[in-house]
LOVEXVO-265381 format. One record per residue: residue number from 1; residue in three letters; x, y, z of N, C-alpha, C in turn. Coordinates in steps of 0.2 Angstrom, whole numbers. Layout:
// LOVEXVO-265381
[pt NUM; "ALA"; [X; Y; Z]; [X; Y; Z]; [X; Y; Z]]
...
//
This chain:
// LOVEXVO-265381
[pt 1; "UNK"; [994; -1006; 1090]; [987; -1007; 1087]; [985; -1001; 1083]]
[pt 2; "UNK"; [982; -999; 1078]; [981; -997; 1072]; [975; -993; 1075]]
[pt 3; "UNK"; [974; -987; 1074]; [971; -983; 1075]; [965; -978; 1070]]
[pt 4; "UNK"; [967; -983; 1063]; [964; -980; 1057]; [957; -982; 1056]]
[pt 5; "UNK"; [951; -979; 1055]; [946; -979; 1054]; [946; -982; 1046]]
[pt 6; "UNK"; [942; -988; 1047]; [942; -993; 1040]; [937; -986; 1034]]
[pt 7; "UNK"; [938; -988; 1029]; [938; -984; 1024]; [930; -988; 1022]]
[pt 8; "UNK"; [925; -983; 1020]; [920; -985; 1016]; [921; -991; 1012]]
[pt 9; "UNK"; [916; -996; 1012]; [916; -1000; 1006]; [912; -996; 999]]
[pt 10; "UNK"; [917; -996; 993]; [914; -993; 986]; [910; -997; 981]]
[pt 11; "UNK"; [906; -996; 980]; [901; -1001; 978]; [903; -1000; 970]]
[pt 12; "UNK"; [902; -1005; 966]; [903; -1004; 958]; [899; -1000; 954]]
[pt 13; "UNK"; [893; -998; 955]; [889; -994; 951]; [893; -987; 954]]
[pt 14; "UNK"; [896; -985; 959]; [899; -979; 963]; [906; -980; 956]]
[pt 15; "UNK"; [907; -984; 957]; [915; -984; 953]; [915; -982; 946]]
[pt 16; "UNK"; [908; -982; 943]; [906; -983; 937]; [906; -977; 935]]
[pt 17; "UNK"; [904; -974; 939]; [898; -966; 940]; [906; -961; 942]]
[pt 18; "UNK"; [910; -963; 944]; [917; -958; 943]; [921; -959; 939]]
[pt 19; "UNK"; [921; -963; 937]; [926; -968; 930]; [921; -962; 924]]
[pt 20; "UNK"; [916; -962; 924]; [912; -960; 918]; [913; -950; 919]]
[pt 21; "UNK"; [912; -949; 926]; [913; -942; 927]; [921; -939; 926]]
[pt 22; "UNK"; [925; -943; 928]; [932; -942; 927]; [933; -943; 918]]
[pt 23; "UNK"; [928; -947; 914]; [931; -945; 908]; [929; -939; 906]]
[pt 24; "UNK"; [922; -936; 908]; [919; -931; 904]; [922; -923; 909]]
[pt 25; "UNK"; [928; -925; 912]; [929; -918; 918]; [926; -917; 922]]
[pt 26; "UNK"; [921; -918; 925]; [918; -918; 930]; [920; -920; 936]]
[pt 27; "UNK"; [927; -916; 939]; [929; -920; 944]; [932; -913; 947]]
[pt 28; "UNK"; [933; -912; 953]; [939; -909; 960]; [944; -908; 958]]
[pt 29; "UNK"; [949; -902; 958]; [956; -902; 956]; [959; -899; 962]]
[pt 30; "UNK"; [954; -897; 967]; [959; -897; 973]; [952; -894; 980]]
[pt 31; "UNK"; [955; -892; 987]; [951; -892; 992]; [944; -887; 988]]
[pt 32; "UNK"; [940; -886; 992]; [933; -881; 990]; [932; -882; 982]]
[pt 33; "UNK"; [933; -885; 978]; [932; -884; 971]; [925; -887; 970]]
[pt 34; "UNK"; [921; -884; 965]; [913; -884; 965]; [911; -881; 966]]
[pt 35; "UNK"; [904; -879; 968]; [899; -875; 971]; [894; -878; 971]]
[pt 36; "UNK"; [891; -876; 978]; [884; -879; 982]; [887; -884; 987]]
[pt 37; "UNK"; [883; -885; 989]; [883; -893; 993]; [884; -900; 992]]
[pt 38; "UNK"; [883; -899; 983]; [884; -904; 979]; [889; -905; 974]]
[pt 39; "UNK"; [894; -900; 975]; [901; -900; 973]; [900; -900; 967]]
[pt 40; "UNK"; [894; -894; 963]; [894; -891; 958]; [900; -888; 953]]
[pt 41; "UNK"; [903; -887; 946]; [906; -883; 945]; [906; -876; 944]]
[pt 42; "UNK"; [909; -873; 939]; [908; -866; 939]; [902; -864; 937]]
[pt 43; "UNK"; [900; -857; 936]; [894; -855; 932]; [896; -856; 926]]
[pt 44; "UNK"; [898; -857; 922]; [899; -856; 915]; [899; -867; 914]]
[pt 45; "UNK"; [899; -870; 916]; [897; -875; 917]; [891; -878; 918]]
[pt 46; "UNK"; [887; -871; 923]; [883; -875; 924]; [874; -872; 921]]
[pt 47; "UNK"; [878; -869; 913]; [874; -865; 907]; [871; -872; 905]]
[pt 48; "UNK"; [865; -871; 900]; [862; -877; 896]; [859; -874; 891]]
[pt 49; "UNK"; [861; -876; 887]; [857; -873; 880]; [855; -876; 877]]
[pt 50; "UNK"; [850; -877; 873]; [844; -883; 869]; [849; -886; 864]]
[pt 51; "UNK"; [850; -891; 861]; [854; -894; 856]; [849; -888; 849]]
[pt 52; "UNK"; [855; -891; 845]; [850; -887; 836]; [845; -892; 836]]
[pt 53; "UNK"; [840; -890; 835]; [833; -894; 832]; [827; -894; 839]]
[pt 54; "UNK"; [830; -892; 845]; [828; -895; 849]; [822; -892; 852]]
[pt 55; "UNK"; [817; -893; 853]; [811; -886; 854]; [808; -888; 862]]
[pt 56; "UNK"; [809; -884; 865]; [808; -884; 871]; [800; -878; 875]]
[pt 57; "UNK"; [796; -884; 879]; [791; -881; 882]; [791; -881; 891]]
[pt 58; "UNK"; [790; -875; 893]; [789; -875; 898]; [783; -875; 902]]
[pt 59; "UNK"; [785; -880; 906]; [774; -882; 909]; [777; -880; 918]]
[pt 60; "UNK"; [772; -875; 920]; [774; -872; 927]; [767; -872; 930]]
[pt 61; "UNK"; [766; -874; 934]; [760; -874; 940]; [759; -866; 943]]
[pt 62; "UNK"; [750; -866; 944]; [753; -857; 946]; [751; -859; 956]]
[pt 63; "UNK"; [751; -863; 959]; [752; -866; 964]; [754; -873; 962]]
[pt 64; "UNK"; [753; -876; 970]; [756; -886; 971]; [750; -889; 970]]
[pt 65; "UNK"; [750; -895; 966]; [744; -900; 966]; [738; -894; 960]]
[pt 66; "UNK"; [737; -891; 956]; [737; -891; 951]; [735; -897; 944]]
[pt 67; "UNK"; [740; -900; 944]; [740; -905; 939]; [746; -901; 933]]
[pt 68; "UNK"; [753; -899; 935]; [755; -899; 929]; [760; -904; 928]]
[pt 69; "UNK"; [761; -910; 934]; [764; -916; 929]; [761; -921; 925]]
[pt 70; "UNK"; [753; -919; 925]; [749; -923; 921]; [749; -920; 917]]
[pt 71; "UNK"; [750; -912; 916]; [746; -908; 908]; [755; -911; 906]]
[pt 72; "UNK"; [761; -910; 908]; [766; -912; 906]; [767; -919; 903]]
[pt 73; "UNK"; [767; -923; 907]; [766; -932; 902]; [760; -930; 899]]
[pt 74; "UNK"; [755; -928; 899]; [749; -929; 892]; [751; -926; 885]]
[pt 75; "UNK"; [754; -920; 889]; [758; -918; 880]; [762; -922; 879]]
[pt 76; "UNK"; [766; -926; 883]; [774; -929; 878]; [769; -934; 876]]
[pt 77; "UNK"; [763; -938; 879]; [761; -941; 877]; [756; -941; 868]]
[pt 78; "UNK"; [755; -934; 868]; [753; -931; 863]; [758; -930; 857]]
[pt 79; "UNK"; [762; -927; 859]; [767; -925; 855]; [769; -935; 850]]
[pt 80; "UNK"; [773; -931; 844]; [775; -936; 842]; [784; -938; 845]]
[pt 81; "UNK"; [789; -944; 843]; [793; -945; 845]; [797; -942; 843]]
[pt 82; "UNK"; [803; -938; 844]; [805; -940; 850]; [804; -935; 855]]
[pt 83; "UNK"; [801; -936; 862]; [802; -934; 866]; [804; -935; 875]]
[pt 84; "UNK"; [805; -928; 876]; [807; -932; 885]; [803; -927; 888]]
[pt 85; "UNK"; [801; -929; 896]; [798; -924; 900]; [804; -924; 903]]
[pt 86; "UNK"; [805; -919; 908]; [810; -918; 913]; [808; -914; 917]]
[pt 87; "UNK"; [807; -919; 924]; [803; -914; 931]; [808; -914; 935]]
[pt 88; "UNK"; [808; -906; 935]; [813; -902; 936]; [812; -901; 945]]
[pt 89; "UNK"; [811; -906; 949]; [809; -904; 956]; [813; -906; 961]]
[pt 90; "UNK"; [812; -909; 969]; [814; -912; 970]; [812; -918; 971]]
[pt 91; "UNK"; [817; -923; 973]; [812; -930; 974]; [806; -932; 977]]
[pt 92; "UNK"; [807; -927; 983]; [803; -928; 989]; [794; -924; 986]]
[pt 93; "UNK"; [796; -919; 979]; [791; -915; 977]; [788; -921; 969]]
[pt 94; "UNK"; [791; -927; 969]; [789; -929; 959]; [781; -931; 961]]
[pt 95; "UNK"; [781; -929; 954]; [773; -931; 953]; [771; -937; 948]]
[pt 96; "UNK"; [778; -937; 946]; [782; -943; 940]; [784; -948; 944]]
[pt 97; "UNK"; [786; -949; 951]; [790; -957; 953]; [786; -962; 951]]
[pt 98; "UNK"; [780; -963; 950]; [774; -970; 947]; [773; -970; 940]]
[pt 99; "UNK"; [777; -965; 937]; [772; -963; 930]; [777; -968; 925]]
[pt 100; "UNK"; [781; -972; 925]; [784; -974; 920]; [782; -983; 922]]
[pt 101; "UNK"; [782; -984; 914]; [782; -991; 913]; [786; -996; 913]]
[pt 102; "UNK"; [792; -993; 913]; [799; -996; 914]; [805; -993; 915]]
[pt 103; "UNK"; [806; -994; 922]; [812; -990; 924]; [820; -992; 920]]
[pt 104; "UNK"; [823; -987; 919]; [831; -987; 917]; [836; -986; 919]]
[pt 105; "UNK"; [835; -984; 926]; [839; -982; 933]; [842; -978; 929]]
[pt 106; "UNK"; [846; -976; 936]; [851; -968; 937]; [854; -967; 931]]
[pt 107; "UNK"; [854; -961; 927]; [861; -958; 923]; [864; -956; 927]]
[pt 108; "UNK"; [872; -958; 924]; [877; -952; 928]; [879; -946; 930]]
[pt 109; "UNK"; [873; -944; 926]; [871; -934; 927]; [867; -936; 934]]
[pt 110; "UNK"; [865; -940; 939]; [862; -939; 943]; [852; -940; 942]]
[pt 111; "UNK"; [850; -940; 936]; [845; -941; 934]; [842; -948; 934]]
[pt 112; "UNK"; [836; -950; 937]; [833; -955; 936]; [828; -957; 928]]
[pt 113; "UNK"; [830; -960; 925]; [827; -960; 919]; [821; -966; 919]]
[pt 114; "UNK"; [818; -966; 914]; [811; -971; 914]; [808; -970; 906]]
[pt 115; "UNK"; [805; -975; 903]; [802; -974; 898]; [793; -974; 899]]
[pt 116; "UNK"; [789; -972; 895]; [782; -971; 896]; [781; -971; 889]]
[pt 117; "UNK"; [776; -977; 885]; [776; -976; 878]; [783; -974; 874]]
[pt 118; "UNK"; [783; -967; 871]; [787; -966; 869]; [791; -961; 870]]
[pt 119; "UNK"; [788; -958; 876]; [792; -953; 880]; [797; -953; 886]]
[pt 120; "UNK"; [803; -952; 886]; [809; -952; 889]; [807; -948; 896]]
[pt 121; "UNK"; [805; -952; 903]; [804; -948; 910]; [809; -946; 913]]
[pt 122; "UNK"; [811; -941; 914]; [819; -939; 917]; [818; -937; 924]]
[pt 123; "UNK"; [818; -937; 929]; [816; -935; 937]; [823; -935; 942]]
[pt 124; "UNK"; [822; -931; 947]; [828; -931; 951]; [829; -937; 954]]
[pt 125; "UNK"; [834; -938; 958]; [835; -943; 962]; [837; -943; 969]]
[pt 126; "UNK"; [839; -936; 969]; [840; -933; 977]; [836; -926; 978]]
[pt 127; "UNK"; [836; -926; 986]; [832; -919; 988]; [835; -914; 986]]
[pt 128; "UNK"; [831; -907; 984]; [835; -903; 980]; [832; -896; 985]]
[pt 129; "UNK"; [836; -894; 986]; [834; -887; 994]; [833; -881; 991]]
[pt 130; "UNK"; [836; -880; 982]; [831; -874; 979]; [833; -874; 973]]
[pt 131; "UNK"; [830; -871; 969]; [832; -869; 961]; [836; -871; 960]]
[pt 132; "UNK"; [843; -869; 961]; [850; -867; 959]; [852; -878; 959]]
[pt 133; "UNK"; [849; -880; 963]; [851; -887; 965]; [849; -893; 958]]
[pt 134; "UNK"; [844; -891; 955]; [842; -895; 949]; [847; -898; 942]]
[pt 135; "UNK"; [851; -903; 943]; [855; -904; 937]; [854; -904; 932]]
[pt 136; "UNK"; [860; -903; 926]; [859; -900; 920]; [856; -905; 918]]
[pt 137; "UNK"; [851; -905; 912]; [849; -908; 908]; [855; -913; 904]]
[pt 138; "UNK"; [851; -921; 903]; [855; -924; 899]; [855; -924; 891]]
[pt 139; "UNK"; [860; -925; 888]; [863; -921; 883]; [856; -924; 877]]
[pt 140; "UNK"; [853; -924; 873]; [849; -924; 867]; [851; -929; 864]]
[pt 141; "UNK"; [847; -933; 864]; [849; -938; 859]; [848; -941; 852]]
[pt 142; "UNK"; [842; -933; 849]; [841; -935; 842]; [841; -926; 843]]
[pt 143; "UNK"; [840; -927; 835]; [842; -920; 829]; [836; -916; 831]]
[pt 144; "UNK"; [828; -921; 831]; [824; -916; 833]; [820; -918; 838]]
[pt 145; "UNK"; [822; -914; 843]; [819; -916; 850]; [815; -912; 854]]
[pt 146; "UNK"; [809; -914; 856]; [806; -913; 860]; [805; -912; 867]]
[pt 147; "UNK"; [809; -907; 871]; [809; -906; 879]; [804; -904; 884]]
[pt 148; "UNK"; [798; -908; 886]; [797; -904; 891]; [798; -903; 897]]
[pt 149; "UNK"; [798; -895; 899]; [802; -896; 906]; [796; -895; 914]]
[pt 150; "UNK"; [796; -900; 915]; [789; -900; 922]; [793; -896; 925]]
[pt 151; "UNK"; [792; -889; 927]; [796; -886; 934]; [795; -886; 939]]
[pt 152; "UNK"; [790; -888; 942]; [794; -888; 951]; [791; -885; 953]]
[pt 153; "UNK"; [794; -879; 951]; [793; -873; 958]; [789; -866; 957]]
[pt 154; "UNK"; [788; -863; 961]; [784; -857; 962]; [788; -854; 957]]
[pt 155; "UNK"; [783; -849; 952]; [788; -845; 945]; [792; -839; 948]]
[pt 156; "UNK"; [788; -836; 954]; [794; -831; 959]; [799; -833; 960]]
[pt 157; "UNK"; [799; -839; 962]; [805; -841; 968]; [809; -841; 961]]
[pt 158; "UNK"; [806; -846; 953]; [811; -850; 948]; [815; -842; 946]]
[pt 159; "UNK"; [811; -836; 944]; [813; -832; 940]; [816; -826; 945]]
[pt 160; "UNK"; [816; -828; 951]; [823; -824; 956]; [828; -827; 957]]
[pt 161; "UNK"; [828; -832; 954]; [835; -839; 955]; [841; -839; 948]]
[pt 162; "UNK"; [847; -835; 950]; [852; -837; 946]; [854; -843; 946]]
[pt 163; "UNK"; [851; -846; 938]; [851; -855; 938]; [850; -857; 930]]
[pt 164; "UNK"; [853; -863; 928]; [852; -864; 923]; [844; -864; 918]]
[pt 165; "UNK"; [839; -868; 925]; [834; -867; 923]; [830; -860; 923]]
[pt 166; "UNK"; [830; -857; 926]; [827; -851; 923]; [828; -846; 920]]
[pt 167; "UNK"; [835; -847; 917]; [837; -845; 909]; [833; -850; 903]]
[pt 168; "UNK"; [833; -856; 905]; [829; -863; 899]; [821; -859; 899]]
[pt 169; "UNK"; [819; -859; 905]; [812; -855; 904]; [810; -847; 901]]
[pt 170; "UNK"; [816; -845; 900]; [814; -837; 897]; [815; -837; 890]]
[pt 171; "UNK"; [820; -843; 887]; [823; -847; 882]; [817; -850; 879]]
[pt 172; "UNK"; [813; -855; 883]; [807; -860; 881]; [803; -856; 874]]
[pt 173; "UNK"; [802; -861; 868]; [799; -860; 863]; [790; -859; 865]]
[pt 174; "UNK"; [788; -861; 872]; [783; -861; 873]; [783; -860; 880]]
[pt 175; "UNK"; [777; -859; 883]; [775; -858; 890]; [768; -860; 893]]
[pt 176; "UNK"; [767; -865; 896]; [761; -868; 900]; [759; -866; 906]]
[pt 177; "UNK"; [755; -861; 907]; [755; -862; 915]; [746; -863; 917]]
[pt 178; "UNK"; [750; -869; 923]; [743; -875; 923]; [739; -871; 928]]
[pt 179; "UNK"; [732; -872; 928]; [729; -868; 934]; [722; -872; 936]]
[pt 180; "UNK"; [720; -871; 940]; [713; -873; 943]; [706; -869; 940]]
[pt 181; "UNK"; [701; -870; 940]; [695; -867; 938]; [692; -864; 945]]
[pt 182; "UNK"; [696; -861; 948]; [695; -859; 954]; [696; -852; 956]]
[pt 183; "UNK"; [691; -848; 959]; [694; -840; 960]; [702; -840; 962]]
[pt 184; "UNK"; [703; -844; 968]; [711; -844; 970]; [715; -846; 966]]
[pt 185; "UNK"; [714; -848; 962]; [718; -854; 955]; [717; -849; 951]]
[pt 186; "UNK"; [714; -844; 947]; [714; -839; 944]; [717; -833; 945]]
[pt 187; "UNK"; [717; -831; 951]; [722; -827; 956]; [728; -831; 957]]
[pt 188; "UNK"; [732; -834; 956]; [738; -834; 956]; [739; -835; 948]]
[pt 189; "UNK"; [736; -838; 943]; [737; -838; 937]; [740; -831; 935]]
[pt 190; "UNK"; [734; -825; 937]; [736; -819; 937]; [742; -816; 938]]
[pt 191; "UNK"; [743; -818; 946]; [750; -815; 946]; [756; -819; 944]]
[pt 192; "UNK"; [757; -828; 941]; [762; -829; 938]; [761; -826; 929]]
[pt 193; "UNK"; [756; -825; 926]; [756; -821; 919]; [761; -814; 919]]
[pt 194; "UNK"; [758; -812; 925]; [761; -804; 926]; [767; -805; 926]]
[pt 195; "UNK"; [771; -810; 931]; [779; -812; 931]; [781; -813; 925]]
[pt 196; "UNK"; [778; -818; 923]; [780; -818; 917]; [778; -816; 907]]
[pt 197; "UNK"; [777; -811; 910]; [774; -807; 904]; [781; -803; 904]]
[pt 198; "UNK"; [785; -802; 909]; [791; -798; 908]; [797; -801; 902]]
[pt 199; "UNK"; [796; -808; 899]; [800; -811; 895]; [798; -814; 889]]
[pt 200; "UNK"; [791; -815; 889]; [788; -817; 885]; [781; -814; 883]]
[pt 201; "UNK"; [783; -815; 873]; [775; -811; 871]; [771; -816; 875]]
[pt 202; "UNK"; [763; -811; 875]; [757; -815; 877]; [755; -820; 874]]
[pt 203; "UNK"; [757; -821; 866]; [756; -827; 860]; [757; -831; 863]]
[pt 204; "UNK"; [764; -832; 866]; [769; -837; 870]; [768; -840; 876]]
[pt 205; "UNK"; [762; -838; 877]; [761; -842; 887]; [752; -842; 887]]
[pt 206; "UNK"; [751; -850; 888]; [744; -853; 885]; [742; -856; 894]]
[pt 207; "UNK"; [736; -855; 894]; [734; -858; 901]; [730; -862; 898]]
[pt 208; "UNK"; [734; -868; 903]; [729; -874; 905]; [725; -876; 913]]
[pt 209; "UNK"; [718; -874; 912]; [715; -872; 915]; [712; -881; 917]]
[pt 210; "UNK"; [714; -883; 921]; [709; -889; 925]; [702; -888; 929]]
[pt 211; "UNK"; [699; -892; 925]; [691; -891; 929]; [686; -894; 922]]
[pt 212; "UNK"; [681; -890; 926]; [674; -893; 920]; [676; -888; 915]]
[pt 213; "UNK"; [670; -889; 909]; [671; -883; 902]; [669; -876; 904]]
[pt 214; "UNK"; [672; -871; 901]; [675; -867; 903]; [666; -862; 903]]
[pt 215; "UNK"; [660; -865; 900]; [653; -863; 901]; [651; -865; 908]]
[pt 216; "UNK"; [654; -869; 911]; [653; -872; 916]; [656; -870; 923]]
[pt 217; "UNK"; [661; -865; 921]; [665; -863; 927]; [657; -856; 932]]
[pt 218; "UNK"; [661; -857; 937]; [657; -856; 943]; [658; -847; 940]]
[pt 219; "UNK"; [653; -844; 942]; [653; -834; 942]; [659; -833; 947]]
[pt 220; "UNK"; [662; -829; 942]; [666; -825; 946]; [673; -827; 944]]
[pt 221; "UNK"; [674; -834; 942]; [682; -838; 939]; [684; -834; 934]]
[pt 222; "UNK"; [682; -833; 929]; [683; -831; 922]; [689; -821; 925]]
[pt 223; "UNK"; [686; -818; 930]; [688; -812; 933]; [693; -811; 936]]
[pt 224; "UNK"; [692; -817; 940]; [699; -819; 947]; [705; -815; 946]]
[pt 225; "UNK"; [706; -818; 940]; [713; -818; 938]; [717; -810; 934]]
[pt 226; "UNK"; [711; -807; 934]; [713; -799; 931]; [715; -800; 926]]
[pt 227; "UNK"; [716; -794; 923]; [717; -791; 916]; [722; -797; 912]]
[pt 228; "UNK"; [726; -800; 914]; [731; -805; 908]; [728; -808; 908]]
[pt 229; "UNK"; [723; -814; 913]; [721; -819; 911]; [715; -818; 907]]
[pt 230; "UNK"; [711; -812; 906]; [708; -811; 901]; [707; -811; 895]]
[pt 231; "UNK"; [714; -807; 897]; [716; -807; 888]; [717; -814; 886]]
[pt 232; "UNK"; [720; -817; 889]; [722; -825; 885]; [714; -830; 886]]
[pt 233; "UNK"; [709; -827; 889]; [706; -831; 889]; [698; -826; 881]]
[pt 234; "UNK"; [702; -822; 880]; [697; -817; 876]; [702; -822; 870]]
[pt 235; "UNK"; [708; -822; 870]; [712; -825; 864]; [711; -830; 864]]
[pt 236; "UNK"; [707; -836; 866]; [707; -842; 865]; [714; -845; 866]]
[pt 237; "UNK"; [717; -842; 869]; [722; -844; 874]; [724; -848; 878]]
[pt 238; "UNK"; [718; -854; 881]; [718; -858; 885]; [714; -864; 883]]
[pt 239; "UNK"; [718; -868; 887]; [716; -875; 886]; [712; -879; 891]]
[pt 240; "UNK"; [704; -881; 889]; [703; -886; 896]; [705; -890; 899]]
[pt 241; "UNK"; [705; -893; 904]; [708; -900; 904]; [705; -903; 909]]
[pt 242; "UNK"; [702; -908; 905]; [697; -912; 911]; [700; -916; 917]]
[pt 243; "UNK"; [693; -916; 922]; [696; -917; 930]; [695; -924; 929]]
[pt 244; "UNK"; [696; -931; 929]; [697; -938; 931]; [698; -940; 939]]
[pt 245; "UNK"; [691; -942; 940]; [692; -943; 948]; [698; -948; 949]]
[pt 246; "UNK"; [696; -952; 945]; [704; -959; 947]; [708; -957; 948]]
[pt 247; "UNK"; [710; -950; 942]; [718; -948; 943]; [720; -946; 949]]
[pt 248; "UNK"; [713; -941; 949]; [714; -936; 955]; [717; -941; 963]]
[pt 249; "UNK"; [713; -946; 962]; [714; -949; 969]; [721; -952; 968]]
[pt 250; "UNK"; [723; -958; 963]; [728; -962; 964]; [735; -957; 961]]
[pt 251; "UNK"; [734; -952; 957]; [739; -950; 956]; [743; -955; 949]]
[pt 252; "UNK"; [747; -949; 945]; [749; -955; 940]; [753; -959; 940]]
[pt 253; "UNK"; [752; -965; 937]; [756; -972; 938]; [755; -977; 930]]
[pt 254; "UNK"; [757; -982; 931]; [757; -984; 924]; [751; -989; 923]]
[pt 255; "UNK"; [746; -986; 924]; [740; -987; 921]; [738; -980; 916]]
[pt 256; "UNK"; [734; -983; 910]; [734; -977; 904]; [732; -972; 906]]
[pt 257; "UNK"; [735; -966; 905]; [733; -960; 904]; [726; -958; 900]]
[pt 258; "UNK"; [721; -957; 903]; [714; -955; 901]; [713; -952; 895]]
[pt 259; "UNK"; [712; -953; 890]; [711; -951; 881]; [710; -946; 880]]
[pt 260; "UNK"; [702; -944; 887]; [704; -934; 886]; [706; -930; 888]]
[pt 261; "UNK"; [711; -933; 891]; [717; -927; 896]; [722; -928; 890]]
[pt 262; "UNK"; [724; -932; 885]; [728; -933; 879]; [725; -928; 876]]
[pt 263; "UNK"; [720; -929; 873]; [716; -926; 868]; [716; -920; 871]]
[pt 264; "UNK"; [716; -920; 877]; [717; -908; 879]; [722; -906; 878]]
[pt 265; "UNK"; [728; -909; 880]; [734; -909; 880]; [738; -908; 871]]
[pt 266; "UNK"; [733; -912; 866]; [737; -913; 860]; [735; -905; 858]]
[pt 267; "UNK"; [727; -900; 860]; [729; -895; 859]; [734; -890; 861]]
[pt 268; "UNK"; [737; -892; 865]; [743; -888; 868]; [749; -888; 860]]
[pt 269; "UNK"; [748; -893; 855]; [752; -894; 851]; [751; -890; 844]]
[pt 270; "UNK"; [744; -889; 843]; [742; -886; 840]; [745; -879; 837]]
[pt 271; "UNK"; [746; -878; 828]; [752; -873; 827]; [748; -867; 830]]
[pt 272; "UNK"; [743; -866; 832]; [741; -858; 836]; [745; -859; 841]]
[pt 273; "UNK"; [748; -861; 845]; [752; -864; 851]; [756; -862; 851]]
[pt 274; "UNK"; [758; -869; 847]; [767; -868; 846]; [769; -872; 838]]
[pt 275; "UNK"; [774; -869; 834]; [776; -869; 829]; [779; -873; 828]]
[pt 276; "UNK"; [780; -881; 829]; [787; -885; 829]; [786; -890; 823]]
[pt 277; "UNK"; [788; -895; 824]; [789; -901; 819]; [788; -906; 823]]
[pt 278; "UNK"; [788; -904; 830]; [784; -909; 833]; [779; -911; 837]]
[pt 279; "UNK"; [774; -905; 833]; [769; -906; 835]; [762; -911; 832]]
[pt 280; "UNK"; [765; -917; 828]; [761; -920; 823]; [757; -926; 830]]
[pt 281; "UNK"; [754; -927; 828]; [749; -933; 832]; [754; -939; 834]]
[pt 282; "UNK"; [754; -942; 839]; [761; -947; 841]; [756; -955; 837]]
//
């Protein structure tokens, strides 16, 4: 009597996704090969560098629930084509799984794709336990493209993480960080500016501040955040972005995006901003 433990059944999309990885090298050459728990390869594999043409914006929360996968879909939906978002989190964390109006299913990089108007939704597809776990970006499909990258994570944790992503964020053509109209939401803006004032001019990192208009914030908001958010908010440096009770509750889904979170969001595109080719009205 045979003692052998029957073998997995391989399902054909499984067969597809190794046939396609085995053409691009992406395979094991012997025991322990990889890195991680996900049978990564070396560091030098697991660089990413923007295609030519390709202008990349960085949108980071200075806390969670924020709103920077909305300030993120409302600029690509601002931006003209071609563009892609890319939220760079885990699955268990997307703010994306509802936002697409037609799903594409899985790339063989691991990525879940979707379209939304004319923006390309890129999101994980497995739970991701830290920075270093986020797969590379899939490869650019036109001459001039538009990336935004939805990050995820806390800017400490990203910018203490040897990873491709937070090389791509010190890299990024532009800098978003989303914040609340809130004394604690301007206190942490503060201290991610300070983080990131280490890599980037101050021209280069725009606050998108969520809440009522900025004549309207409560005493005390506009201070919170000490000296850097001053200066950006002395420089016309920030963006409002109005609060939408529906969003707030239901979360985004593929019901339209509300005209003036677009219309906040299109000044993020604006050449005082960022400088690209494509930032023309979609």
């Amino acid at each position: 009597m045979s003692t052998q433990t029957p073998s997995r059944p391989v399902g054909v999309d499984e067969l597809k996704r190794a046939w396609q990885a085995l053409n691009a090298g992406e395979f094991r050459t012997g025991p322990g090969a990889g890195k991680g728990p996900r049978g990564r390869g070396t560091a030098a594999e697991d660089d990413w560098t923007p295609a030519d043409g390709e202008h990349t914006i960085a949108v980071i929360g200075s806390a969670g629930s924020v709103g920077a996968s909305t300030v993120a879909l409302a600029t690509g939906l601002a931006a003209a084509a071609p563009v892609r978002v890319i939220e760079c989190c885990s699955v268990t964390a997307s703010g994306l799984a509802a936002a697409s109006t037609a799903e594409l299913g899985l790339h063989p990089t691991d990525w879940r794709q979707g379209k939304r108007d004319h923006v390309l939704l890129e999101r994980a597809s497995e739970v991701l336990a830290g920075v270093d776990e986020v797969p590379l970006p899939t490869e650019a499909q036109n001459e001039t493209q538009l990336t935004i990258l939805d990050i995820g994570w806390e800017a400490g944790q990203l910018l203490a993480t040897d990873c491709w992503l937070a090389e791509a964020v010190r890299a990024a053509d532009q800098i978003v960080l989303v914040t609340t109209a809130t004394v604690p939401g301007m206190r942490r803006a503060g201290v991610a500016m300070d983080l990131l004032a280490g890599y980037w001019q101050p021209e280069q990192i725009v606050l998108a501040v969520r809440g009522p208009r900025r004549k309207k914030w409560p005493r005390g908001v506009e201070h919170a955040g000490g000296p850097a958010v001053r200066r950006a908010l002395d420089a016309d440096r920030c963006v409002e972005i109005p609060v939408d009770r529906e969003l707030a509750v239901n979360g985004l889904d593929s019901r339209p995006v509300p005209v003036p979170l677009i219309s906040a969001a299109r000044q993020l595109l604006e050449p005082q901003h960022l400088s690209t080719d494509t930032s023309e009205s979609a």
